[in-house]
NUMIDREN-363338 format. One record per residue: residue number from 1; residue in one letter; x, y, z of N, C-alpha, C in turn. Coordinates in steps of 0.1 Angstrom, whole numbers, m for minus. Layout:
<marlos>
+-----+------+-------+-------+-------+-------+-------+-------+-------+-------+-------+
:  nr : rest :   nc1 :   nc2 :   nc3 :  cac1 :  cac2 :  cac3 :   cc1 :   cc2 :   cc3 :
+-----+------+-------+-------+-------+-------+-------+-------+-------+-------+-------+
: NUM :    A :     X :     Y :     Z :     X :     Y :     Z :     X :     Y :     Z :
...
+-----+------+-------+-------+-------+-------+-------+-------+-------+-------+-------+
</marlos>
This chain:
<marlos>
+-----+------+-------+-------+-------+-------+-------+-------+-------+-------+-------+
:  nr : rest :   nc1 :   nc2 :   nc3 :  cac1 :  cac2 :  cac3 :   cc1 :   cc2 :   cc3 :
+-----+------+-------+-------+-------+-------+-------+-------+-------+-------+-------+
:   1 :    X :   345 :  m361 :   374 :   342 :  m348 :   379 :   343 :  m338 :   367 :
:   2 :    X :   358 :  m341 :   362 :   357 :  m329 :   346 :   346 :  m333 :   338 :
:   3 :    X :   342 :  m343 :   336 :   337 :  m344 :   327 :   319 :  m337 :   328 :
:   4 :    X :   315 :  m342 :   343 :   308 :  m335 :   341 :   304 :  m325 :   346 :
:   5 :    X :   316 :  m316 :   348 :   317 :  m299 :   344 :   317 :  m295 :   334 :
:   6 :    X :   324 :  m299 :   324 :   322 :  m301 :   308 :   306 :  m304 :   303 :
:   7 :    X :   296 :  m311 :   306 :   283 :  m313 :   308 :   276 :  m300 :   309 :
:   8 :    X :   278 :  m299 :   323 :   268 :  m286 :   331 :   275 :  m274 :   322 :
:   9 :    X :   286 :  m271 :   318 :   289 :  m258 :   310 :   281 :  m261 :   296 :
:  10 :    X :   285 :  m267 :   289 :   280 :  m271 :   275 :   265 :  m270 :   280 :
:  11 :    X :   256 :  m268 :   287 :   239 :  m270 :   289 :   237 :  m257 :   297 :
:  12 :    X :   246 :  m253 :   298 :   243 :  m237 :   305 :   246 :  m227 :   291 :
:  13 :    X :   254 :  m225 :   285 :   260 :  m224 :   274 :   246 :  m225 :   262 :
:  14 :    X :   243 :  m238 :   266 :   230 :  m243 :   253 :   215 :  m232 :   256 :
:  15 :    X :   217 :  m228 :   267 :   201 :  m225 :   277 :   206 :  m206 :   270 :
:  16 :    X :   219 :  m205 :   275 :   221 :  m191 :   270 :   220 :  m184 :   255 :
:  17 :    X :   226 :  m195 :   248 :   226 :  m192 :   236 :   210 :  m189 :   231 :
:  18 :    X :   201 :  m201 :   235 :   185 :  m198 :   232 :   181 :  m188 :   232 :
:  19 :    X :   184 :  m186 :   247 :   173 :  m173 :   255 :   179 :  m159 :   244 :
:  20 :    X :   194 :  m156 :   243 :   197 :  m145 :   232 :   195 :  m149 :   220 :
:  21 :    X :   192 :  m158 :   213 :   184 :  m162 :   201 :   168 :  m156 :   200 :
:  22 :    X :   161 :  m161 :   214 :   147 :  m159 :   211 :   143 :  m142 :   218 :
:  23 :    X :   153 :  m135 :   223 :   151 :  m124 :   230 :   158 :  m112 :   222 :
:  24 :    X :   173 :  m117 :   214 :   177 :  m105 :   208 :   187 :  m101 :   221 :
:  25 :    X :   196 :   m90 :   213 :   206 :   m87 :   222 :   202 :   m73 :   231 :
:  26 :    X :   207 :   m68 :   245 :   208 :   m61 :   246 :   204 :   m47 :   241 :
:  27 :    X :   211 :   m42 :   234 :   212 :   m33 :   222 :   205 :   m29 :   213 :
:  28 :    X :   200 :   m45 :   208 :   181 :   m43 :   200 :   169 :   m43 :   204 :
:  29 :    X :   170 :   m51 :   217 :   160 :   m51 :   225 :   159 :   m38 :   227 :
:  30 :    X :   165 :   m29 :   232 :   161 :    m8 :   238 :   163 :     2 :   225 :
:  31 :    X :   170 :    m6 :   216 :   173 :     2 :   203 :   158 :     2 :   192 :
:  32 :    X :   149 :    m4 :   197 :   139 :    m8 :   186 :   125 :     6 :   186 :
:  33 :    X :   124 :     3 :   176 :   118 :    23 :   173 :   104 :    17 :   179 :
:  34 :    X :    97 :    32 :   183 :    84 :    27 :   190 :    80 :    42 :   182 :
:  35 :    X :    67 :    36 :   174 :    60 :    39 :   167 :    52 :    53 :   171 :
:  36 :    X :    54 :    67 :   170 :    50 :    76 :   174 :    35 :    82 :   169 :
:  37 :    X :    29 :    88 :   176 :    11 :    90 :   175 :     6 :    93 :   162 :
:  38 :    X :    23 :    98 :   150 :    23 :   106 :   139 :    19 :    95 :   129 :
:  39 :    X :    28 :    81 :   133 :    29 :    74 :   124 :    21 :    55 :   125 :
:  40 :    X :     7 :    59 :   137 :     0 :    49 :   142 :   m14 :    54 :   136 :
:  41 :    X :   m19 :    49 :   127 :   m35 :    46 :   120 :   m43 :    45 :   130 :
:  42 :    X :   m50 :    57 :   134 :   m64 :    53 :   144 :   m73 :    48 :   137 :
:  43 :    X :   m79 :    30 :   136 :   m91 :    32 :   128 :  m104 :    27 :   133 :
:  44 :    X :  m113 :    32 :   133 :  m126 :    31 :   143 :  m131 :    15 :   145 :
:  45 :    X :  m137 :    17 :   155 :  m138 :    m3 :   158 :  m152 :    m3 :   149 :
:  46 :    X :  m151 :   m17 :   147 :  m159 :   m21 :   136 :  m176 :   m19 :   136 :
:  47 :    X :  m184 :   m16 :   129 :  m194 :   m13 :   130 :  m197 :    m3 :   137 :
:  48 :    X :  m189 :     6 :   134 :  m187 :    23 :   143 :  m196 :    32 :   135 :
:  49 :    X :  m203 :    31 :   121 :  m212 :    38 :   119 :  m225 :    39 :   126 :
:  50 :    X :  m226 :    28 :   128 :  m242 :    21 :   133 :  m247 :    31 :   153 :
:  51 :    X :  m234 :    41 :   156 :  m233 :    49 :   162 :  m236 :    61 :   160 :
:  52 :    X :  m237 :    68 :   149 :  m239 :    79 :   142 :  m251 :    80 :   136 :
:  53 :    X :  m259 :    90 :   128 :  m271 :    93 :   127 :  m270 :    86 :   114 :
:  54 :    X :  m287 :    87 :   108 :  m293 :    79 :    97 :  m283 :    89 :    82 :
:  55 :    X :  m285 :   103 :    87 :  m284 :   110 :    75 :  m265 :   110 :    78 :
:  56 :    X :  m258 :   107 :    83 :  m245 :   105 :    86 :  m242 :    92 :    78 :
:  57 :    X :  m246 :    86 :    83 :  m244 :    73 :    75 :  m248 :    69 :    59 :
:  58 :    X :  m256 :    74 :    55 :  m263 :    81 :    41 :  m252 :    81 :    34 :
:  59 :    X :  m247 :    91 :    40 :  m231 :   102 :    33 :  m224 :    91 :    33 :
:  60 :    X :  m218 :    87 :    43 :  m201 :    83 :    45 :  m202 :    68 :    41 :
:  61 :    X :  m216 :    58 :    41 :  m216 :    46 :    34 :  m209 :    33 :    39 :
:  62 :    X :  m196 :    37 :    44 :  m189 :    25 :    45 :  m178 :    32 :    58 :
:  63 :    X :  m165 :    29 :    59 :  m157 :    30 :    70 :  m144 :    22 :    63 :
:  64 :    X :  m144 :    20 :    49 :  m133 :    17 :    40 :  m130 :    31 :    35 :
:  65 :    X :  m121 :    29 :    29 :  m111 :    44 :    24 :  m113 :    51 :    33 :
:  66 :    X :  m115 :    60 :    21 :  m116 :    76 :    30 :  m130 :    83 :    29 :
:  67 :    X :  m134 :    81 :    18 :  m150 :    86 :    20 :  m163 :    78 :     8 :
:  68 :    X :  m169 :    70 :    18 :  m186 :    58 :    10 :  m175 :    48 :    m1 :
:  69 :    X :  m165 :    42 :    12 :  m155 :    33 :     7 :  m143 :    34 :    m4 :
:  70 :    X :  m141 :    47 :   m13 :  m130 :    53 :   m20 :  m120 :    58 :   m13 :
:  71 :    X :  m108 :    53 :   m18 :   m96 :    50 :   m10 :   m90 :    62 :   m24 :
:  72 :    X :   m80 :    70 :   m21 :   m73 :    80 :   m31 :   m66 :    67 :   m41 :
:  73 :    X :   m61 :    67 :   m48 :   m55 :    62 :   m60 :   m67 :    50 :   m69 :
:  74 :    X :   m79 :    50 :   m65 :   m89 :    42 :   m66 :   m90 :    38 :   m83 :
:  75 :    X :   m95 :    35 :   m91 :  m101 :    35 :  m106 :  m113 :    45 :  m107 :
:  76 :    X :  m114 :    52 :  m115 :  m129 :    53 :  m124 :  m142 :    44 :  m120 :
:  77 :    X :  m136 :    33 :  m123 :  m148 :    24 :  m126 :  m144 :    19 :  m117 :
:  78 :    X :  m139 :    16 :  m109 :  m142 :     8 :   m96 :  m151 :    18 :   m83 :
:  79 :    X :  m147 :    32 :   m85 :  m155 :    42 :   m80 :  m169 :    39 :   m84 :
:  80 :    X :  m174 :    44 :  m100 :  m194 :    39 :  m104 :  m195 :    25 :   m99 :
:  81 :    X :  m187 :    15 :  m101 :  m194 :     4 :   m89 :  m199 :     8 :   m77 :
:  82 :    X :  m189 :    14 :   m70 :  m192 :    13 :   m57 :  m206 :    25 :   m55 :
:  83 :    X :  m202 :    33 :   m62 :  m217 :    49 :   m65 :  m228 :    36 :   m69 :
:  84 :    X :  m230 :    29 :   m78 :  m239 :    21 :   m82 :  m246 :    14 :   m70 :
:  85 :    X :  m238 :     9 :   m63 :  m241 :    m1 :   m55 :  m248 :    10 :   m42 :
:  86 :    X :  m244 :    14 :   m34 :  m249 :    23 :   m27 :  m262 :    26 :   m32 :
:  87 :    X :  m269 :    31 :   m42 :  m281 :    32 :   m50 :  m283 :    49 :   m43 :
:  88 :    X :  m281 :    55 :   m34 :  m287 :    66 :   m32 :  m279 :    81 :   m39 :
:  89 :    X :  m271 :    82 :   m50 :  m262 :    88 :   m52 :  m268 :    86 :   m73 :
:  90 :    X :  m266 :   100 :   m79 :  m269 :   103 :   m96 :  m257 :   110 :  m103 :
:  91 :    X :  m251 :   104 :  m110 :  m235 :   110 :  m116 :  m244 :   119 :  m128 :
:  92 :    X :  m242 :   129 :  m124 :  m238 :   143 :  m129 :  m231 :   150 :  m141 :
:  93 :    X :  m219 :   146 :  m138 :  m211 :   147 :  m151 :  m199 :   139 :  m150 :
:  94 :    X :  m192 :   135 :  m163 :  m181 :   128 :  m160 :  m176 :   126 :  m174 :
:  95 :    X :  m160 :   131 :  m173 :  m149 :   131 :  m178 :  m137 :   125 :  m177 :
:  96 :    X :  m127 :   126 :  m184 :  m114 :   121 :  m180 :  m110 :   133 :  m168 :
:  97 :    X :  m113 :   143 :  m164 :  m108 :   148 :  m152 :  m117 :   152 :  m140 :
:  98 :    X :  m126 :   144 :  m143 :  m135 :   141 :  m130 :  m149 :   133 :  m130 :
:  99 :    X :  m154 :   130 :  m114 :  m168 :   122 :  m116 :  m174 :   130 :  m112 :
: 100 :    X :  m187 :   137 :  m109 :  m194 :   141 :  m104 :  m208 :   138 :  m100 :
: 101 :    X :  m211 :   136 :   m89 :  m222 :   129 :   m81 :  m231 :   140 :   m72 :
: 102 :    X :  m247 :   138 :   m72 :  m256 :   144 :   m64 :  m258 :   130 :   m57 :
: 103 :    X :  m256 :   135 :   m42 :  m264 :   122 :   m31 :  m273 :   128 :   m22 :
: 104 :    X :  m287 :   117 :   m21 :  m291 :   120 :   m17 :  m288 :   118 :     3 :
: 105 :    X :  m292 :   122 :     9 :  m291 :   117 :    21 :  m299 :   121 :    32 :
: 106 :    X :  m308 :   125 :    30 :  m321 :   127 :    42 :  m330 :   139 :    35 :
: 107 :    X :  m337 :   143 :    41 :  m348 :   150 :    37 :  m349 :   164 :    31 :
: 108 :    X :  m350 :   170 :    20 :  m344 :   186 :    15 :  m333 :   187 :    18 :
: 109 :    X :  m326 :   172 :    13 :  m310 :   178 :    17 :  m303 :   172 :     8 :
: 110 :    X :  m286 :   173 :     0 :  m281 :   173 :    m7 :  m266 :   172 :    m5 :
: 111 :    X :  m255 :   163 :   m11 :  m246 :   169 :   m13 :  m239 :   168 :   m28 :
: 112 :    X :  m232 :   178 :   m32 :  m222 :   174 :   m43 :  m211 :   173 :   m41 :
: 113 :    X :  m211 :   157 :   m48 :  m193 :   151 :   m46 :  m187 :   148 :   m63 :
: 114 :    X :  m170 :   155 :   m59 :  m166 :   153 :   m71 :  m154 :   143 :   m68 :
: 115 :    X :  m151 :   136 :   m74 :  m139 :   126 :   m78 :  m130 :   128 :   m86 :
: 116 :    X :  m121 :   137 :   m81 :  m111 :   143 :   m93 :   m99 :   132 :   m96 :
: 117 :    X :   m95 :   134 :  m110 :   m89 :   120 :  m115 :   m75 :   126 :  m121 :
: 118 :    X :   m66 :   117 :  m121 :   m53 :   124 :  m129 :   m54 :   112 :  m138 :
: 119 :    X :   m42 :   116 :  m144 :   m41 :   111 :  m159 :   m44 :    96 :  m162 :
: 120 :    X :   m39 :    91 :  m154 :   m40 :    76 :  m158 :   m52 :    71 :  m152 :
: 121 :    X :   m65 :    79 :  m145 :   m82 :    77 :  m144 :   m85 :    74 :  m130 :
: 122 :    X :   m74 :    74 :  m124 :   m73 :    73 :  m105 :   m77 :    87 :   m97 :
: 123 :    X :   m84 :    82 :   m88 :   m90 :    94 :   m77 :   m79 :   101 :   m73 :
: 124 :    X :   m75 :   115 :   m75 :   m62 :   118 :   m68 :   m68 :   130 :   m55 :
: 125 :    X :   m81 :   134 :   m58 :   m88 :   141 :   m49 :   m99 :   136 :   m46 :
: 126 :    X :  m106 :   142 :   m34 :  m121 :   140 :   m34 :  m128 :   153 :   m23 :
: 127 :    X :  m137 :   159 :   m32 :  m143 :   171 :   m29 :  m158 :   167 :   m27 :
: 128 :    X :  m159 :   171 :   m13 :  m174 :   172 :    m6 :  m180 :   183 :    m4 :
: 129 :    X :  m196 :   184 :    m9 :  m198 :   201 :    m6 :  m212 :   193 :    m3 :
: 130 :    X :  m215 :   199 :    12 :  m225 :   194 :    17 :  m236 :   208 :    18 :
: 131 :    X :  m251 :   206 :    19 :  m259 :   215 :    16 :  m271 :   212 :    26 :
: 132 :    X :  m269 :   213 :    41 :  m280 :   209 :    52 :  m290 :   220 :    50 :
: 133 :    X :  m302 :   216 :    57 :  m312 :   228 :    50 :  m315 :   234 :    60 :
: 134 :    X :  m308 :   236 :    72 :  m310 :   241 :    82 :  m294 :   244 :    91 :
: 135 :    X :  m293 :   254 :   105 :  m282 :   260 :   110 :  m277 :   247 :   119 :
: 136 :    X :  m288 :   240 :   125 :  m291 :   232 :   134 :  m288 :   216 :   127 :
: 137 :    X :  m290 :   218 :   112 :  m285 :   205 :   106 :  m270 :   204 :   101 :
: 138 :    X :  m272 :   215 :   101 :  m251 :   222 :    96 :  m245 :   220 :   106 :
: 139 :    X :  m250 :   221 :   120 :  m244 :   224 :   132 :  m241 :   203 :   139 :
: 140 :    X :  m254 :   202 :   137 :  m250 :   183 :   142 :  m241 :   175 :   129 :
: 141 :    X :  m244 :   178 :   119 :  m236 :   172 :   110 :  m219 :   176 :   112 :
: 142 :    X :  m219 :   184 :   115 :  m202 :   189 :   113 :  m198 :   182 :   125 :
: 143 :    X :  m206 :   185 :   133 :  m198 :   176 :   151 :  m196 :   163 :   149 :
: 144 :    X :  m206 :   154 :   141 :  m200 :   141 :   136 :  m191 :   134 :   128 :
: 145 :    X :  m193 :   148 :   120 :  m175 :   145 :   112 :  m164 :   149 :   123 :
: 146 :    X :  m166 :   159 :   128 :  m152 :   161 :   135 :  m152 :   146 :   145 :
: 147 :    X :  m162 :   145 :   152 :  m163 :   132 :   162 :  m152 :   121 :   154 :
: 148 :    X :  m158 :   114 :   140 :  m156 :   103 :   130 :  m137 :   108 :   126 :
: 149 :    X :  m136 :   119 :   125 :  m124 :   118 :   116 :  m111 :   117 :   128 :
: 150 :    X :  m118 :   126 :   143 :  m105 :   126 :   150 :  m105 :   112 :   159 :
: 151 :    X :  m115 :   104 :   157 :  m120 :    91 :   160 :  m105 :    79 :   148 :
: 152 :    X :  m110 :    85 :   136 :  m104 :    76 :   128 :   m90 :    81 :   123 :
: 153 :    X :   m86 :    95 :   124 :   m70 :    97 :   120 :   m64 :   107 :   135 :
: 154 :    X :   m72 :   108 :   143 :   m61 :   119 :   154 :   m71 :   129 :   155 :
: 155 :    X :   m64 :   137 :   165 :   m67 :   146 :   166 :   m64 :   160 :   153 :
: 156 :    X :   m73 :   167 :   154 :   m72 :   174 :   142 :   m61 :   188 :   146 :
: 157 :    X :   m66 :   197 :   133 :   m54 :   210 :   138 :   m68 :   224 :   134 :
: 158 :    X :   m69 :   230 :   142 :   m76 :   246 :   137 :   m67 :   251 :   126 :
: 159 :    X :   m69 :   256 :   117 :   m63 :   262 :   110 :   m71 :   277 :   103 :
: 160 :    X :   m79 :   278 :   107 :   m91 :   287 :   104 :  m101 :   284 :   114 :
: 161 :    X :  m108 :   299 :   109 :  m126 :   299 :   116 :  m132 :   287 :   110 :
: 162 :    X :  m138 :   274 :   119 :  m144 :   266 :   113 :  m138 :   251 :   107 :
: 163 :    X :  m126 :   255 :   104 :  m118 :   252 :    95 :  m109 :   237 :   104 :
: 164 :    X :  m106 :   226 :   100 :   m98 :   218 :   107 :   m92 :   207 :    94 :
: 165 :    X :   m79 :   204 :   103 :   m73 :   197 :    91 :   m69 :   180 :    97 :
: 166 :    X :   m66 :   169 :    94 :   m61 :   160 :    99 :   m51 :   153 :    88 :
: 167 :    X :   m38 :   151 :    93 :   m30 :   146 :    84 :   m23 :   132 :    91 :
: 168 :    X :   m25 :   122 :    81 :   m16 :   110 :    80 :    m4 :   106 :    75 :
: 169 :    X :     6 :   109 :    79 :    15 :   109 :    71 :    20 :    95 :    63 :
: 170 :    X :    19 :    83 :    77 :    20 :    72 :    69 :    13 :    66 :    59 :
: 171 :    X :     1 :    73 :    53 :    m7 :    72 :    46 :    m7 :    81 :    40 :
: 172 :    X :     0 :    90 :    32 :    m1 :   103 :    31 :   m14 :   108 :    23 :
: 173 :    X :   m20 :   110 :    36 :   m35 :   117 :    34 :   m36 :   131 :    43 :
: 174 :    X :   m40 :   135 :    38 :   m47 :   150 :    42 :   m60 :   153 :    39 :
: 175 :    X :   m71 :   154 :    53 :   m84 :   159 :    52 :   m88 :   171 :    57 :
: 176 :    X :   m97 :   178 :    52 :   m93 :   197 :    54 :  m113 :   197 :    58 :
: 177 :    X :  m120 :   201 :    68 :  m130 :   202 :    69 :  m133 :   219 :    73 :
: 178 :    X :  m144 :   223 :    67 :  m149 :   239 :    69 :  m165 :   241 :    69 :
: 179 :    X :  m166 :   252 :    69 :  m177 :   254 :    72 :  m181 :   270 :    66 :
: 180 :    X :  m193 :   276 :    64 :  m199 :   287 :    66 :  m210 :   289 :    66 :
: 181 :    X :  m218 :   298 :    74 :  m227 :   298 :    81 :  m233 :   314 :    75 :
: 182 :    X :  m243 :   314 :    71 :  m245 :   327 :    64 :  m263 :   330 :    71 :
: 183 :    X :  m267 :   337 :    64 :  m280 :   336 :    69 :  m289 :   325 :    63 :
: 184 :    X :  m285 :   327 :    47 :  m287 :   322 :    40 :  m284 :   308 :    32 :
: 185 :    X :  m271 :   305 :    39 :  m265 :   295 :    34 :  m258 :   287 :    49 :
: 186 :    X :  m257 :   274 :    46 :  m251 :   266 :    59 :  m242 :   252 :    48 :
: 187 :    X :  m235 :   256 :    45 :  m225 :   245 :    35 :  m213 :   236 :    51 :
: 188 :    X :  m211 :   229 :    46 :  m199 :   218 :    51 :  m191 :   219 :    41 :
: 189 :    X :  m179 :   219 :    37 :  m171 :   212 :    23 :  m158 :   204 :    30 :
: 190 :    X :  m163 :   194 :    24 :  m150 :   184 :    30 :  m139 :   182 :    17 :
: 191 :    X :  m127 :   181 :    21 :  m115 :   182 :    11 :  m106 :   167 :    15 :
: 192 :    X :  m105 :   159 :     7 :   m99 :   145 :     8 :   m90 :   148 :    m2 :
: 193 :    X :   m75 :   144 :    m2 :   m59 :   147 :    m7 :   m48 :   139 :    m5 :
: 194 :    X :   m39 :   139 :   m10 :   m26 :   132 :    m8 :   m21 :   144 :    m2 :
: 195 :    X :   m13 :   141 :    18 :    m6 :   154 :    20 :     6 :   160 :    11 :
: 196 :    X :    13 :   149 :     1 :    27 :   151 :    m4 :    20 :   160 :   m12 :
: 197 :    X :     9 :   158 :   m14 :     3 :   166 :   m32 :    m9 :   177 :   m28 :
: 198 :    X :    m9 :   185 :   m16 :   m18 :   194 :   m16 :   m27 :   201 :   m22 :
: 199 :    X :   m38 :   199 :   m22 :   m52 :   202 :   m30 :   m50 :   219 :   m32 :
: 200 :    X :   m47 :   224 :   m45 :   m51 :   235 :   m45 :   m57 :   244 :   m45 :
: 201 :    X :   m56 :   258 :   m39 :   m68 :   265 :   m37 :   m79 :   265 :   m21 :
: 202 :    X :   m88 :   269 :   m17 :   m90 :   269 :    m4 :  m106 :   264 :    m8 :
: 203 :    X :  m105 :   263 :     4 :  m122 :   257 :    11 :  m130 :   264 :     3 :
: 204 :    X :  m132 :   276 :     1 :  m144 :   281 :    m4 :  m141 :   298 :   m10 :
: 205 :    X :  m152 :   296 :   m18 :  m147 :   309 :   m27 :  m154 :   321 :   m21 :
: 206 :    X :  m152 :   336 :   m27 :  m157 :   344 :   m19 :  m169 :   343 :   m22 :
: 207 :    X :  m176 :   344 :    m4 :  m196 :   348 :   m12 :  m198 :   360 :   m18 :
: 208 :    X :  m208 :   359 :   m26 :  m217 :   372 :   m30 :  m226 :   378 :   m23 :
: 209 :    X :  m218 :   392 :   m25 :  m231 :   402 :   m13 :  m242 :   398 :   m11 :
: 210 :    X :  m249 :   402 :    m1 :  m264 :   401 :     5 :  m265 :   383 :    11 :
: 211 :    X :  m255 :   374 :     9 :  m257 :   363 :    12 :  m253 :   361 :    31 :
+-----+------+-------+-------+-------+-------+-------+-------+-------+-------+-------+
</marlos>
């Protein structure tokens, strides 16, 4: 009979030790960090452009990085590959402190993008200045970025007329989107950044009278 009490303890004993092996104690099991909205990557489900317009897709090219597949800390030359490859995009000018690119993307329409580089030849910014040729094309285009970005990083923040910001911190990115609407003019300018390293200077400079 002792002996096999000694049995059934030793096999209850064996069953317990498991289950707190494969389960964790008490303590860790409710102690374990749950990942907050700040610090969870929204990234759009796959083939999420093919939702968006012809001249949307134009632009943004891919759904890697942060903008037509360039990720911030990227190369030089791994950037003209990717501009190459795309085919719809003409570099401009280019230096050791920047790329500069005209794309085309749908009909009398334009943007210029620059690829600002720091010292060692890595993307540390990326500046979008979009040029729709119409109020109504400024107007559907910007809803798609806001749709795309609060789609792919959160919800954004107002921070201005026009103006919205989205920041990642586990990724430390910061996207700054704006707008002005003139009679004469209907610009987008998108601002891509490291949030630790804030893009200096603002969205857009003052206009000139009569515009």
């Amino acid at each position: 009979m002792r002996v096999r009490r000694q049995i059934i303890g030793i096999s209850l004993f064996t069953v317990l030790s498991q289950l707190f092996f494969f389960c964790g104690s008490p303590d860790e099991t409710y102690n374990r960090e749950v990942p907050s909205e700040d610090t969870v990557a929204v990234v759009p489900q796959e083939n999420h452009l093919q939702h968006y317009s012809v001249d949307f897709q134009n632009l943004v090219q891919s759904e890697e990085g942060v903008f037509r597949g360039v990720r911030l800390g990227l190369s030089k030359d791994e950037v003209k590959k990717k501009e190459r490859n795309y085919g719809n995009s003409e570099i401009q000018e280019e230096n050791s402190q920047y790329l500069d690119y005209m794309v085309d993307y749908g009909s009398l329409e334009n943007t210029d993008l620059r690829y600002k580089l720091n010292d060692r030849g890595n993307v540390e910014v990326i500046e979008v200045n979009i040029y729709p040729n119409s109020k109504a094309g400024q107007d559907s285009l910007y809803n798609e970025f806001y749709s795309y970005f609060s789609e792919k990083y959160g919800k954004g923040m107002v921070i201005g007329a026009g103006i919205i910001k989205w920041e990642q911190k586990n990724n430390d990115l910061l996207v700054q989107m704006g707008k002005r609407d003139t009679q004469k003019i209907h610009d987008i300018n998108i601002i891509f950044s490291y949030l630790t390293r804030e893009a200096a200077g603002i969205l857009y400079e003052p206009l000139p009278e009569g515009l």
